[in-house]
C-alpha positions in Angstrom: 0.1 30.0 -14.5 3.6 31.2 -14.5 5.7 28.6 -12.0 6.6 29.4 -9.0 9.0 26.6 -6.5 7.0 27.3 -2.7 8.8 27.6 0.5 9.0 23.6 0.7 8.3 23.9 4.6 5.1 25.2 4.4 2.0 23.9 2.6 2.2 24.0 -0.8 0.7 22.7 -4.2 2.4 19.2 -3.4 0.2 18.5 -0.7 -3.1 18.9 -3.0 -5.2 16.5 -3.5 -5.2 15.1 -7.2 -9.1 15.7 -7.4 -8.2 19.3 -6.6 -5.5 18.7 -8.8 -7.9 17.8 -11.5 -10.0 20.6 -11.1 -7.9 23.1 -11.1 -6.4 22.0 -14.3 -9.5 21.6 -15.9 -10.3 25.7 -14.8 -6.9 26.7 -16.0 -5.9 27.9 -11.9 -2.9 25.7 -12.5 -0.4 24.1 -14.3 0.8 20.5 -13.7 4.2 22.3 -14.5 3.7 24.2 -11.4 2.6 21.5 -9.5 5.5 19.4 -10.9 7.9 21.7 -9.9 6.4 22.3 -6.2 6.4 18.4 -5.5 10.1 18.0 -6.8 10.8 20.9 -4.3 9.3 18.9 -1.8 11.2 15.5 -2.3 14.2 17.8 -2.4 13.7 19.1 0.9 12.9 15.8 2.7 14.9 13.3 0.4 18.2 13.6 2.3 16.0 12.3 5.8 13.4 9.6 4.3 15.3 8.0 1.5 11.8 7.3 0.1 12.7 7.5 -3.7 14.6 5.7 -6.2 14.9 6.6 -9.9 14.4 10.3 -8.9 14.1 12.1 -12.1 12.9 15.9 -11.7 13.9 16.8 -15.5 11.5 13.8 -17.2 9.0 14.4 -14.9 8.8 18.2 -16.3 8.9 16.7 -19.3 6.1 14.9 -18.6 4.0 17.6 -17.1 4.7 19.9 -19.6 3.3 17.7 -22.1 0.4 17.7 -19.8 0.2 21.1 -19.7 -0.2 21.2 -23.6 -3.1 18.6 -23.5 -4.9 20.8 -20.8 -4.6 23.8 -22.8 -6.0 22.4 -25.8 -8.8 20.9 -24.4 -8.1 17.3 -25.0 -6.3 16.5 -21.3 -6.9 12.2 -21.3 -8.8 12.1 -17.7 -8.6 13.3 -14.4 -4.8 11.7 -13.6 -3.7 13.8 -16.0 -0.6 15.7 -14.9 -1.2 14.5 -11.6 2.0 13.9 -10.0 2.7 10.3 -9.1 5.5 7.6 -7.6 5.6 4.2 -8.4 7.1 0.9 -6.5 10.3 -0.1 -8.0 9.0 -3.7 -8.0 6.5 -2.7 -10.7 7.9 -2.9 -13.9 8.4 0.6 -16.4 9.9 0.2 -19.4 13.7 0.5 -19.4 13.9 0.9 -15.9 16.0 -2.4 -13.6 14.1 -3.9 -11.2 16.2 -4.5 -8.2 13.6 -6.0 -6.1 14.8 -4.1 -2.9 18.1 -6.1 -3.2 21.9 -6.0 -4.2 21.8 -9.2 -5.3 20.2 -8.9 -8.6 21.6 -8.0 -11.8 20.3 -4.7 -13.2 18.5 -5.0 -15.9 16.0 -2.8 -18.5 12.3 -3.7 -18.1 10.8 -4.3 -21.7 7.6 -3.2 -20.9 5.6 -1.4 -18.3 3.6 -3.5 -16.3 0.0 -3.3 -16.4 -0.6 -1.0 -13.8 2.2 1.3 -14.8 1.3 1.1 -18.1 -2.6 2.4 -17.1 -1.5 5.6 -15.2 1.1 6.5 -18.1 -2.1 6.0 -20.4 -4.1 8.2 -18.2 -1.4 11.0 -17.9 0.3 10.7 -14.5 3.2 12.6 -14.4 5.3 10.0 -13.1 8.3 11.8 -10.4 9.9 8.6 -9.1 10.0 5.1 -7.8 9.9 4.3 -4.4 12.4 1.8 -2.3 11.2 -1.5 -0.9 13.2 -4.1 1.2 14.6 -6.9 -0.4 12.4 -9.3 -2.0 9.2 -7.6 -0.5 9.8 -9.8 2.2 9.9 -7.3 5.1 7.5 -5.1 6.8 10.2 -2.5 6.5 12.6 -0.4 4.6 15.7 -2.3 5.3 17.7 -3.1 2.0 20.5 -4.3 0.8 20.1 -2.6 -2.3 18.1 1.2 -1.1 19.2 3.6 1.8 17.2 2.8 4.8 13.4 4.5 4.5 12.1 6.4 7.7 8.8 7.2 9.1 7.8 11.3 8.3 6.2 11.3 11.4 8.7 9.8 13.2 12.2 9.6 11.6 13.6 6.6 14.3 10.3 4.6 13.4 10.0 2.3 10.2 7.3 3.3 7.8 6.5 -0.2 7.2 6.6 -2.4 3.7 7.3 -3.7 1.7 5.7 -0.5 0.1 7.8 1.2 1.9 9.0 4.4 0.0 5.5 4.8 -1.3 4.0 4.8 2.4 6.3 7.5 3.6 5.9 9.7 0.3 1.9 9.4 0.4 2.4 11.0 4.1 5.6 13.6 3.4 3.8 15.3 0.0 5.3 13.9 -2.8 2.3 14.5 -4.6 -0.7 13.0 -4.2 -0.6 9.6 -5.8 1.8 6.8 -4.9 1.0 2.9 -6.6 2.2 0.4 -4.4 1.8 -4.0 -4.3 0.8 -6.3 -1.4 1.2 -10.0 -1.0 0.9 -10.0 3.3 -0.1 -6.6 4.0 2.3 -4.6 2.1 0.2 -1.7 1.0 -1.8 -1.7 3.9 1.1 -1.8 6.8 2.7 1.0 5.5 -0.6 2.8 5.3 -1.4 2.5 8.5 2.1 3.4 10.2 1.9 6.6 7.8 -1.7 7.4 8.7 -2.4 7.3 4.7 -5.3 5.3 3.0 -4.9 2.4 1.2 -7.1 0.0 -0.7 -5.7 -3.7 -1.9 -8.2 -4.7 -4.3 -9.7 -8.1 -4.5 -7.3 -9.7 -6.4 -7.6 -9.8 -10.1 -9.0 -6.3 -10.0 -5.8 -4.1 -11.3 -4.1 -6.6 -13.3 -0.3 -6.9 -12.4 2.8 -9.2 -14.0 4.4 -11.4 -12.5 0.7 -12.0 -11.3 1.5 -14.3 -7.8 -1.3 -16.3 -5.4 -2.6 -13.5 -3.1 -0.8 -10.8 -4.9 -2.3 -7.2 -5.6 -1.5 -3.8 -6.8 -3.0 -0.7 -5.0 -3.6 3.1 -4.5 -1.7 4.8 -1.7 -3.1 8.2 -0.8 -4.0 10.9 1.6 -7.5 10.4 0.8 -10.2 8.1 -0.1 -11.3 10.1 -3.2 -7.7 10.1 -4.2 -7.5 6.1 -4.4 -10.9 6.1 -5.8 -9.3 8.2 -9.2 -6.5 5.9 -9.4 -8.9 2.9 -9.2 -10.6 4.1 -12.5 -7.1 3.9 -14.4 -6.3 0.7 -12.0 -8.6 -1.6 -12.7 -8.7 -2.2 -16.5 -8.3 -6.4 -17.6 -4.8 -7.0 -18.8 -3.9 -10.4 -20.6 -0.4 -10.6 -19.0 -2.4 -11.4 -15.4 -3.9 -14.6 -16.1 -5.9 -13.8 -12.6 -6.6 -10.6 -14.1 -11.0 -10.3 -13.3 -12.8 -9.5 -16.3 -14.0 -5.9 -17.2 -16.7 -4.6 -15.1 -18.6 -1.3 -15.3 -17.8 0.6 -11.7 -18.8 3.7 -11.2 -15.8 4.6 -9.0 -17.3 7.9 -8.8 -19.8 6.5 -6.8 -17.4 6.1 -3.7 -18.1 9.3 -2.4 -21.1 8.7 0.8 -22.4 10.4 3.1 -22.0 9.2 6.5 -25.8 7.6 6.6 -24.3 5.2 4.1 -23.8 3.2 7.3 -26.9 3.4 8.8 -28.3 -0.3 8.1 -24.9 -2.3 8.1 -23.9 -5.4 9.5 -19.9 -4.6 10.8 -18.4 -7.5 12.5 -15.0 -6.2 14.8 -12.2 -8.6 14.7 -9.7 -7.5 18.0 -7.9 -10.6 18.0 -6.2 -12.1 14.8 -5.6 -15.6 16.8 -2.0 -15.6 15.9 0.9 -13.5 16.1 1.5 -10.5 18.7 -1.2 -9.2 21.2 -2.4 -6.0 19.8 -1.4 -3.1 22.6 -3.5 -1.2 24.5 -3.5 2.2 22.1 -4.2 0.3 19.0 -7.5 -1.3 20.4 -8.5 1.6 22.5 -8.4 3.6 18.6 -10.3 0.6 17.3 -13.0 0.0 19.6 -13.7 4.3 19.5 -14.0 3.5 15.7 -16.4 0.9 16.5 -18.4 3.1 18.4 -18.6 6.0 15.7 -19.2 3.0 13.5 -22.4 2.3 15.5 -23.1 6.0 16.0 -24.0 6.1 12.5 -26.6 3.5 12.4 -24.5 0.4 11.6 -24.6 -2.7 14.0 -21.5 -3.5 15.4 -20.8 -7.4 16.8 -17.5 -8.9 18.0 -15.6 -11.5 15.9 -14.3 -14.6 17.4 -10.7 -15.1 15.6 -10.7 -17.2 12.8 -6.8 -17.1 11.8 -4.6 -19.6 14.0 -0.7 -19.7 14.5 -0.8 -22.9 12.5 -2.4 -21.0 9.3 0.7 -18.3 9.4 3.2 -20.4 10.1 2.1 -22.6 7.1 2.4 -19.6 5.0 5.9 -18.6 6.7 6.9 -21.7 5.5 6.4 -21.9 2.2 7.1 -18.6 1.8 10.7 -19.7 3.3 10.8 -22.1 0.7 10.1 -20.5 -2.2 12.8 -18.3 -0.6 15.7 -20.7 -0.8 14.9 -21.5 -4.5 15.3 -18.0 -5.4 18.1 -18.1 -3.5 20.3 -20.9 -4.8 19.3 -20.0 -8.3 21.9 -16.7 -7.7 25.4 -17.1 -7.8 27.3 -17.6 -4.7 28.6 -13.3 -4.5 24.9 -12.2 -5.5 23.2 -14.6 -2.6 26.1 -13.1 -0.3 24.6 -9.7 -1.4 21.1 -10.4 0.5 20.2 -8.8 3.5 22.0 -11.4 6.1 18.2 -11.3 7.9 16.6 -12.6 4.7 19.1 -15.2 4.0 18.6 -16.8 7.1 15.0 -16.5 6.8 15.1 -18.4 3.6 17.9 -21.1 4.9 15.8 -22.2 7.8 14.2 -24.0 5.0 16.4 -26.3 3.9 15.7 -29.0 6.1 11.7 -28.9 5.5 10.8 -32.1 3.8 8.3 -32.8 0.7 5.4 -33.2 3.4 5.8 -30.4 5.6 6.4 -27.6 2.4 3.2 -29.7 1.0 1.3 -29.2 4.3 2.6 -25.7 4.4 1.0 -25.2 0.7 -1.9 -25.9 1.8 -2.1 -23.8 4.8 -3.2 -21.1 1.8 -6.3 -22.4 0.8 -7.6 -23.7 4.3 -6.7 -19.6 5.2 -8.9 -18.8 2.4 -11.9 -20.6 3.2 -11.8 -19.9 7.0 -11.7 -16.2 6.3 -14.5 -16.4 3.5 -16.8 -18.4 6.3 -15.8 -16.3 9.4 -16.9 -13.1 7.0 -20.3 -14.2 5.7 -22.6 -13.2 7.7 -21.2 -9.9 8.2 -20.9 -6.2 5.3 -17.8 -5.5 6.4 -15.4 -6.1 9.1 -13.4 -4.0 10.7 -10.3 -4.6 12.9 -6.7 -3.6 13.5 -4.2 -3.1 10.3 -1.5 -4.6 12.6 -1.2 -5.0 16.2 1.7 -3.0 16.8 3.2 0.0 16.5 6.1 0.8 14.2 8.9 -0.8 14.9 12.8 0.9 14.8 13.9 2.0 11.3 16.6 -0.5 11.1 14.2 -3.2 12.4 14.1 -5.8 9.7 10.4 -6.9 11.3 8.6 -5.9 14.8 10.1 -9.3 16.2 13.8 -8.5 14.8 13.4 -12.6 14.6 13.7 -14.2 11.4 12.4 -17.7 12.9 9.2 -15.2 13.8 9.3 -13.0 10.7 5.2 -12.8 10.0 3.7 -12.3 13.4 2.5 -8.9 12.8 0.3 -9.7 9.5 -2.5 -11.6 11.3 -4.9 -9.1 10.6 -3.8 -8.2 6.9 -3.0 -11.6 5.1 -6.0 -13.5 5.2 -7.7 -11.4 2.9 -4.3 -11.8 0.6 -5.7 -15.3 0.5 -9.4 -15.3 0.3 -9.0 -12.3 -2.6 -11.4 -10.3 -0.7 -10.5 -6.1 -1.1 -9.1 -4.5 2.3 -8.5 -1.0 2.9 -6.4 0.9 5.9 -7.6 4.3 6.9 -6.1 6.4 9.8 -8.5 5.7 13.0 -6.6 7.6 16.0 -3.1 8.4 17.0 -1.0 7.1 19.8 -0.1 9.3 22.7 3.7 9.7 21.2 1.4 10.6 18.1 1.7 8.2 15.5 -1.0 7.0 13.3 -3.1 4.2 13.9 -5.1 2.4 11.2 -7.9 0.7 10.7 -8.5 -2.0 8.6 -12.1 -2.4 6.4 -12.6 -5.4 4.8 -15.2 -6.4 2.3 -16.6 -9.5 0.2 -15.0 -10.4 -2.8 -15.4 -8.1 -5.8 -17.0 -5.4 -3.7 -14.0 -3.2 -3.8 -16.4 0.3 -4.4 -18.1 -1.0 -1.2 -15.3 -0.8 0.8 -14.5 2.3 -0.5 -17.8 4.0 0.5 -17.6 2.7 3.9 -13.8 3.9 4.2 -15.1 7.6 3.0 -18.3 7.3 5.4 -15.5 6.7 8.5 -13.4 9.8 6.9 -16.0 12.0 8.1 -16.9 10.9 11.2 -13.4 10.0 12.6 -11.9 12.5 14.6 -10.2 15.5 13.5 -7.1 14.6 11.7 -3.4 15.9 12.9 -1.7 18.1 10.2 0.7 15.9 7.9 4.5 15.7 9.4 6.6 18.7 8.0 9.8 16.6 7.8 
């Protein structure tokens, strides 16, 4: 197990997947030391293109594995993440870290405590490499910030990689190791997964506990592979007291995830090709959607078209508040920190000013009427299946796909509903456009049923076409 730093432009150890990670430790064919030190290669190599990272620290994370190592060798290793290289998003709280938020304007300050999901994959060993950037707030579906260097797109550096997870999204793609923990209020895991071609799962919400908890809010796994976010879901989801959504313990067999493609045969998959609101999905998207569909049906599962449920009124009721909430956080800061925002997020926030009591009141409750329109338009149906976002990745230094801050939102149609109705939503690669950038496809289940969608996500993995080798960036 002597350690070795690969050739960081071909394959290596950093592009394992942590249940061959797991294994491999477990049959003493490698150390996470070795691992460690191949995946800090890696973010060497790319680093100076994808500004993905923040808090980059190659000597603790040694530390860390070497520890590891140790446990491994004496039989007493604390689970399957252990050693398993990992990032984290810097809006997640680890202890004595600042949290920035994605902007310049905060004050930098220590974190007193890990936040809950933090605080799981330290418990379960995760040798944690870095934090990843986001844009500022989590406001954007990019990774603009005032605060990080711009993030790209490995598999195409001119093209955002989406956000607000946005560092986590382009590691989970460029082979920072296999596991990268990420948060979505809108369609923040899920974007970035699908511009990346990675998997994601947000969880119902409630399922991995989080602090500050927030209406619609949820941490999740980002990772090359279903089985991957199915690991980090068994260290995920654990109740924590500091979420007062937090759902209570349940006995999941996470393990259980992994389906063989007859797993459909018998379903009842409604497909959603128009979110009712927002921007027209283009041509490549729904072509990769509708061949998913087919596959879908292929397998044995009954496939029937959705009528749109969302409408522009329910997103620009969300817009809205979310405007307002905004300009509170922003005149709480003093007058050079708000000058510090990103200029497009500031004006985003201002338009608010004028709202009055009854149209921030009718934009609250814009929230729960998208809640129980998504819960009744998803009834009758397993799962449904649809676009992650109708559009393509926009520029790198695109703020949003509009580059409007009066039309910030209109590429979360399909993703932010179930933020609202708490049900769990995943994003897994479905095709690639003809300039070859990942398309994904969004899989959404019931409330709670979070292993569900999971089995269905792995049961697409291996019937979807042949996959294009990750981006060597």
């Amino acid at each position: 197990m002597s350690p070795a730093v690969p050739d960081p432009s071909l394959p290596s150890l950093s592009d394992l997947s942590a249940q061959e990670l797991s294994a491999a430790y477990r049959e003493k064919r490698l150390s996470p030391v070795e691992v460690t030190r191949a995946v800090i290669a890696r973010i060497e190599h790319c680093e100076p293109r994808l500004q993905a990272t923040w808090l980059f620290r190659p000597e603790a994370a040694l530390e860390q594995a070497r520890a590891s190592e140790q446990r491994w060798q004496r039989g007493d290793a604390r689970g399957p993440l252990d050693g398993v290289p990992t990032t984290i998003k810097e809006n997640i709280a680890t202890r004595g870290d600042p949290l920035p938020a994605g902007t310049a304007a905060v004050d930098l300050m220590p974190a007193a405590a890990d936040a809950p999901p933090a605080a799981r994959l330290k418990e379960a060993g995760a040798v944690i490499v870095s934090k990843t950037t986001m844009p500022d707030y989590g406001m954007l579906s990019s990774g603009l910030s005032s605060f990080h260097t711009l993030a790209r797109n490995p598999w195409d550096l001119s093209r955002t990689p989406g956000g607000s997870s946005a560092g986590a999204g382009a590691a989970a793609a460029a082979g920072y190791g296999p596991l990268h923990l990420g948060t979505d209020i809108g369609g923040s895991l899920r974007l970035p997964a699908s511009w990346c071609g990675i998997f994601t799962l947000k969880p119902s919400l409630g399922r991995v506990p989080i602090d500050p908890p927030y209406m619609g809010r949820a941490a999740g796994p980002m990772t090359r592979t279903v089985g991957d976010a199915a690991l980090m879901m068994q260290a995920l989801a654990r109740p924590d007291a500091r979420d007062s959504m937090s759902l209570p313990a349940q006995d999941i067999d996470w393990a259980a995830f992994d389906v063989a493609p007859d797993h459909l045969r018998g379903l009842r998959i409604g497909l959603l090709l128009d979110a009712g609101c927002g921007l027209a999905v283009e041509p490549e998207i729904q072509a990769a959607v509708e061949q998913a569909a087919r596959l879908f049906e292929k397998a044995g599962a009954t496939v029937e078209p959705m009528q749109p449920f969302m409408s522009q009124a329910l997103l620009d009721g969300m817009d809205h508040l979310w405007r307002m909430r905004s300009l509170v956080d922003l005149k709480a800061l003093r007058p050079d920190q708000r000058a510090k925002v990103l200029p497009y997020i500031r004006e985003w926030a201002e338009s608010a000013a004028e709202f009055s009591g009854e149209h921030v009141f009718r934009s609250f409750s814009q929230f729960h009427a998208t809640r129980v329109t998504t819960v009744n338009a998803c009834a009758r149906f397993d799962y449904v299946i649809s676009p992650v976002s109708p559009n393509m990745p926009a520029a790198a230094e695109a703020p949003s796909p509009t580059n409007d801050p009066l039309r910030p939102l209109e590429h979360i149609g399909f993703t932010v509903p179930f933020n609202m109705s708490e049900q769990p939503a995943a994003s897994v690669n479905c095709g690639y456009s003809a300039g070859g950038l990942p398309i994904g496809l969004q899989i959404a289940g019931q409330r709670f049923d979070d292993l569900g969608v999971l089995r269905v996500a792995r049961a697409f993995e291996q019937i979807r076409e042949v996959q294009r080798p990750w981006p060597q960036v």
